[in-house]
C-alpha positions in Angstrom: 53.7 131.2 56.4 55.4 134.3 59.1 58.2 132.0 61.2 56.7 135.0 63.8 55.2 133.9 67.6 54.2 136.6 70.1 53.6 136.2 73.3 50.9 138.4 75.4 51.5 138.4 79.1 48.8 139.6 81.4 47.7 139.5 85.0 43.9 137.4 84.3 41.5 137.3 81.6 38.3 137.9 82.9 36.9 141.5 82.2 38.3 144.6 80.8 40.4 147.3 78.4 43.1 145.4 78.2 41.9 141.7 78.5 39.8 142.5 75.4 42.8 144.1 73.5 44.5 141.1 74.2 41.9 139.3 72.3 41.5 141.1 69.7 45.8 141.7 68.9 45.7 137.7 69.2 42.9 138.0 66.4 45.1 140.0 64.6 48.2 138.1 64.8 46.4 135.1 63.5 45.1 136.6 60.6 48.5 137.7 59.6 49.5 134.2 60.2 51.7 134.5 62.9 51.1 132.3 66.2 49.8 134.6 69.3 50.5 132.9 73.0 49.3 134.3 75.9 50.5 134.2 79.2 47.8 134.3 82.2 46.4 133.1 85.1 43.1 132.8 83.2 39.2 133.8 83.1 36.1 134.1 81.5 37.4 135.7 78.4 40.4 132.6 78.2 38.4 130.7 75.6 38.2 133.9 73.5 41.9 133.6 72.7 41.5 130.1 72.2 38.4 130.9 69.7 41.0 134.3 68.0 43.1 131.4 67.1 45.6 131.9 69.9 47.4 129.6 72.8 46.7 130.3 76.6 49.7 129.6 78.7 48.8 129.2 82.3 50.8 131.1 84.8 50.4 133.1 88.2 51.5 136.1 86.5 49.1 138.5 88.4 51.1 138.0 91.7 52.7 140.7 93.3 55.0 138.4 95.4 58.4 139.4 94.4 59.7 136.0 94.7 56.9 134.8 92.4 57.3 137.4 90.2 61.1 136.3 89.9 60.2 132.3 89.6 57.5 133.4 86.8 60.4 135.1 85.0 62.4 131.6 84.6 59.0 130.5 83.4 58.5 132.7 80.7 62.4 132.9 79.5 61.8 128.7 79.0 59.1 129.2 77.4 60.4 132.1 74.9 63.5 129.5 74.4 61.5 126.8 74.0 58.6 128.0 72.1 60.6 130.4 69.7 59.0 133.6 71.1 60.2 136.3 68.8 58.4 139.3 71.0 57.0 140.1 74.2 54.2 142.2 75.2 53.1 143.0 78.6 49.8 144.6 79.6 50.2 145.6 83.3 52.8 146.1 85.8 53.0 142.7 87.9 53.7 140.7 84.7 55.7 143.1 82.9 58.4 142.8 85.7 58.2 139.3 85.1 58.3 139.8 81.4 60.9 142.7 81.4 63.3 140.3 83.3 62.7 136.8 80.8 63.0 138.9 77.6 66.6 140.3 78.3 67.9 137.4 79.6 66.3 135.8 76.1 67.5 138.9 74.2 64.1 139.1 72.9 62.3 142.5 72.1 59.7 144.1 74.7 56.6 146.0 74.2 54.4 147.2 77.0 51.2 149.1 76.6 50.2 152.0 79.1 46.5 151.0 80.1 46.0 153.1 83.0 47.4 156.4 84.9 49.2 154.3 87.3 49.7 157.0 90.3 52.6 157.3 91.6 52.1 158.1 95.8 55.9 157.0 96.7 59.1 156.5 95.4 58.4 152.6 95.6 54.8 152.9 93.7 57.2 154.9 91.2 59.8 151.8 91.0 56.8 149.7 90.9 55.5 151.7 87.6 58.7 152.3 86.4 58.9 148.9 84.3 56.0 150.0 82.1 58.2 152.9 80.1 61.3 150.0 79.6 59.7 148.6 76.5 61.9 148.9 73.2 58.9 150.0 72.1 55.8 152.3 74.7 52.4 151.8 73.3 49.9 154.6 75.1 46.2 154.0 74.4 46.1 158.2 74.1 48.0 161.6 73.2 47.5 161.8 77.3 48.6 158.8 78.2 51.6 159.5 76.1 52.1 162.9 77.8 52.1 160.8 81.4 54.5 158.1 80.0 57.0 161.1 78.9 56.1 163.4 82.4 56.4 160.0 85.0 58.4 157.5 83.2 60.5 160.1 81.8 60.5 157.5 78.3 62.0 159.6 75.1 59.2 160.2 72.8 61.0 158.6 69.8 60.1 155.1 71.6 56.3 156.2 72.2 53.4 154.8 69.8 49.8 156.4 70.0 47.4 153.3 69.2 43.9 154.0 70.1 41.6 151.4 71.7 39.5 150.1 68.7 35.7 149.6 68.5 34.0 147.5 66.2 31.8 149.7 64.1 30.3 146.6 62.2 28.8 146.1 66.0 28.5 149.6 67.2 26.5 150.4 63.7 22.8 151.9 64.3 22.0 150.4 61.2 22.1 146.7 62.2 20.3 147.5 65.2 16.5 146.7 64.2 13.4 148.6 66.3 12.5 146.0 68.7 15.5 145.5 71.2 15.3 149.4 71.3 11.2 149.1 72.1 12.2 146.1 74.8 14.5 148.3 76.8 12.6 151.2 77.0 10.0 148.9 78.9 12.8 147.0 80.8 13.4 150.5 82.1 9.8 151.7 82.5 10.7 154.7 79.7 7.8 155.0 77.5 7.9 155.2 73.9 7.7 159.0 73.6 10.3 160.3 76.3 13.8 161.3 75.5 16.3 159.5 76.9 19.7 161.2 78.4 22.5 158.4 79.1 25.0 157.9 81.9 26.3 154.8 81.4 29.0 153.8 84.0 30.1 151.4 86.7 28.1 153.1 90.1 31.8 154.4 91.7 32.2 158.1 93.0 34.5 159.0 90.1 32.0 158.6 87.1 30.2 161.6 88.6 26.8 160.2 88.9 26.0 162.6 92.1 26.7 166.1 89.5 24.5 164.5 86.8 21.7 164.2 89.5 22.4 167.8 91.0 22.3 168.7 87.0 18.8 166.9 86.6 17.5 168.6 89.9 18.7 172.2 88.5 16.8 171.4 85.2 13.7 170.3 86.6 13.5 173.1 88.6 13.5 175.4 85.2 11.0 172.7 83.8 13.5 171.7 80.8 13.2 168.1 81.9 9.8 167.5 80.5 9.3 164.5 78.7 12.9 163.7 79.3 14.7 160.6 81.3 18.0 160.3 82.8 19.2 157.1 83.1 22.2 155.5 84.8 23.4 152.7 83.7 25.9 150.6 85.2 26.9 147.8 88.0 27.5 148.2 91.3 30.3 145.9 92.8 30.9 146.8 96.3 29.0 149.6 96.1 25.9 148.7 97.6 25.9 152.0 100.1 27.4 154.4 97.6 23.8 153.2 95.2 22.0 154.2 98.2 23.2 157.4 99.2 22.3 157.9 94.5 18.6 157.0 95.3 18.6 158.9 98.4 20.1 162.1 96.5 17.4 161.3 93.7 14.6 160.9 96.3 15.6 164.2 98.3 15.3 165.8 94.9 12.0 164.4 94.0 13.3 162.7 91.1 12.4 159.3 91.3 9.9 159.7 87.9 12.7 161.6 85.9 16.2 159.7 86.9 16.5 156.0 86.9 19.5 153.6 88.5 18.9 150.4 86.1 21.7 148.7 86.9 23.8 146.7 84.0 22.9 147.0 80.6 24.6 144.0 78.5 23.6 145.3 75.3 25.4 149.0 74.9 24.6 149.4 70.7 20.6 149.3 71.4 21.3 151.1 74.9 23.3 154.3 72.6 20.4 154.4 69.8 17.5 154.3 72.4 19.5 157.7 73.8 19.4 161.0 72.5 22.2 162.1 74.7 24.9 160.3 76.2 27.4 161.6 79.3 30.5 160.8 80.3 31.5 163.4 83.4 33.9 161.7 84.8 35.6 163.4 87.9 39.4 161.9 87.6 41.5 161.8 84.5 40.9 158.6 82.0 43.4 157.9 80.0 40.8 156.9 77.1 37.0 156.9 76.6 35.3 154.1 75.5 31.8 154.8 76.3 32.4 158.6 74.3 33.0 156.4 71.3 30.4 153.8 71.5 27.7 156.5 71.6 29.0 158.6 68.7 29.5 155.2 66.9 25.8 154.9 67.4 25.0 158.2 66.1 24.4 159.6 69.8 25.7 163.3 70.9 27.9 163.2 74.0 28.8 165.4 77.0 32.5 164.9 78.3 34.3 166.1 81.6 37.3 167.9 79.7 39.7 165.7 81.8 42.5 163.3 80.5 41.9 161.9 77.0 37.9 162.5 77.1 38.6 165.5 74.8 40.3 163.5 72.3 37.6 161.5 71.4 35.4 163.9 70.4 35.7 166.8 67.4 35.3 170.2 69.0 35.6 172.6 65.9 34.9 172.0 62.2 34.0 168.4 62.5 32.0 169.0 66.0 30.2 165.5 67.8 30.0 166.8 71.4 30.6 169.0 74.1 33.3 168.9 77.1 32.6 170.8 80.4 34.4 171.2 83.1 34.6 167.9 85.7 32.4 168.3 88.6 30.7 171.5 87.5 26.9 170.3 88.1 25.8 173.7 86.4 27.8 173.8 83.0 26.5 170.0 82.6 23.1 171.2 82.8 23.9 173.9 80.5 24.9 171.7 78.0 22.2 169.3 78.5 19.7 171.3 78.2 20.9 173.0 74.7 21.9 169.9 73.7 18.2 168.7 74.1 16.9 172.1 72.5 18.6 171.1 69.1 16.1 170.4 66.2 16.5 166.5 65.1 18.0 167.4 62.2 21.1 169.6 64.1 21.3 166.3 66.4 21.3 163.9 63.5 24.1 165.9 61.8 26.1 165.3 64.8 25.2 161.9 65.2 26.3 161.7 61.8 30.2 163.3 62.6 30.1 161.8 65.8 30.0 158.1 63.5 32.5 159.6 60.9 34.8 160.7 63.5 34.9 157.1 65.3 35.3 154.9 61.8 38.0 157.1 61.2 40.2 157.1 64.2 39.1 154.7 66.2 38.1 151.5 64.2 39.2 148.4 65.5 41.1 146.9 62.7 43.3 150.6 62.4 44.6 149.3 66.4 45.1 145.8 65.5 46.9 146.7 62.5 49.0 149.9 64.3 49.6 147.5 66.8 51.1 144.9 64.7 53.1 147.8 62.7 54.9 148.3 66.3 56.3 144.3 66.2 57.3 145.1 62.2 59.5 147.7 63.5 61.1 146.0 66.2 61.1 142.8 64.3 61.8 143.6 60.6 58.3 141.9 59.7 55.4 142.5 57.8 52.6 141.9 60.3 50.6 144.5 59.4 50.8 144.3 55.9 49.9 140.7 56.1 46.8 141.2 58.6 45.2 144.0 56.3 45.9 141.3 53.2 45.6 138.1 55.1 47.1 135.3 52.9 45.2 132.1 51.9 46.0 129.8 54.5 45.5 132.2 57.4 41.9 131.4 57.5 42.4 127.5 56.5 41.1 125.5 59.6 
């Protein structure tokens, strides 16, 4: 059995990119055999680790409070000491400080992953930042979140390591998906049987650009392409209670209530992508991935993508084609492209579909992150992580 322990440090577990990754590399580093601790405050996904076959250290590691920060550093540099940590991985800025610190005074490798843009409004913001291009090794979740880490944290390329967020394309698979939770959420959102279905499917904030795929629905219903044909938008609203509003008021004004539909949350995203015969992403700011682009081409859904950030990257634009990227915030190309998109014969969409799935299995499968992921400790640690979790010996999955 690996001599190798890891420890993950980040802010809380309750809901997110980088909470779930956590999960998932702790997965990983089980399966290789290797032990996988992780340092948090805690949350509703804490019992996940627990269930991946990892440890959950508690600690206030999501304070900002520099003297916290500092006393959190003594916490982790015992617990590398007296745990045999052989790595460290942070996931966000508050704990990384905290991590940076414990693993040189430990001597102990450090890997941080770039999550997020992290803006940079002032030279202390910038400091602030700064400590997530100071791993050995950079892990950026996107050839443009590379390009930032290079361009803000002015980190040597040599040190950078593209690893894609993963998906799980035994769960995002539209043939495990059987007829009848498609038929029960078409009536949980009052579409009927025989209407096509076009997908937004996004938290209900200003920068997902639900107010251009409105303006986009009232330009096409205006030409009459919107026959037989719902627009749905998808997501929760968390503080946004006016900002909902002022959407069914822009829906209303347009006289739109029958052809675009706020549902709120939808829990179950697999059945929500195969009910749709388009899915959107026009997202008005820069993302440093795209999750929902993948999950609908996983599902054999054609998307639309602002062509901001890393959007364009997860979808083929030439010979192996899945979707389309238009300008963010341009409420007419959007209807262009929805309304040829719509026009395609259902074998043209199917083929798509079809490279859309491809496309994802190939690039963005979930084990090809864990294991990249794992190759990034090897070379820092001289190990065979990845090896081991792609040919997980005998007693890795003995109870």
């Amino acid at each position: 059995m690996p001599n190798v322990t890891i420890l993950q440090v980040v802010p809380r577990l309750e809901t997110g990119g980088s909470e779930m990754t956590t999960v998932e590399i702790a997965e990983a580093l089980t399966r290789a055999g290797a032990k996988a601790l992780v340092a948090t405050e805690g949350g509703r996904m804490a019992k996940a680790i627990v269930q991946a076959g990892g440890e959950v250290v508690p600690m206030p590691v999501a304070s900002k409070n520099p003297l916290t920060m500092l006393a959190n550093a003594r916490k982790l540099a015992r617990l590398i000491e007296a745990r045999g940590v052989d790595l460290v991985h942070a996931r966000s800025r508050a704990p990384a400080w905290s991590a940076f610190i414990a693993a040189r005074w430990t001597k102990r490798p450090f890997v941080t992953t770039y999550h997020g843009a992290y803006s940079s409004p002032g030279p202390l913001k910038a400091l602030y930042n700064s400590v997530m291009g100071r791993g050995d090794r950079v892990i950026a979740n996107s050839l443009y979140t590379a390009d930032l880490v290079v361009g803000r944290q002015h980190v040597a390329r040599d040190r950078i390591r593209v690893v894609y967020r993963g998906l799980d394309s035994a769960v995002f698979d539209p043939l495990v998906v059987p007829p009848g939770p498609v038929s029960k959420l078409r009536q949980v959102w009052g579409v009927a049987p025989e209407t096509r279905i076009v997908l937004h499917a996004a938290r209900i904030s200003s920068i997902k650009g639900q107010p251009q795929t409105i303006e986009a629905a009232a330009r096409l219903d205006k030409e009459g392409a919107l026959a037989g044909v719902c627009i749905i938008l998808a997501g929760d609203a968390p503080g946004k209670a006016v900002y909902r509003q002022e959407l069914l008021d822009l829906i209303a004004g347009n006289k739109l209530e029958d052809k675009v539909l706020v549902v709120g949350h939808c829990s179950d995203m697999p059945v929500a992508f195969l009910a749709a015969d388009l899915a959107l992403v026009p997202s008005l700011v820069a993302e440093t991935f795209g999750r929902t682009s993948i999950e609908a081409q996983a599902m054999g859904c054609p998307v639309i993508v602002s062509d901001l950030g890393a959007l364009p990257e997860t979808i083929g634009e030439v010979e192996d084609f899945t979707g389309w990227s238009v300008p963010a915030g341009d409420a007419g190309a959007l209807a262009d492209r929805i309304k040829f998109a719509l026009s395609l014969s259902p074998a043209d969409r199917a083929a798509i579909g079809a490279r859309g799935r491809a496309r994802v299995v190939a690039l963005f499968e979930l084990s090809q992150m864990q294991a990249k992921t794992l190759a990034v400790y090897d070379e820092l640690l001289g190990t065979n992580l990845a090896e081991l979790y792609e040919n997980p010996p005998a007693y890795a999955a003995e109870p």
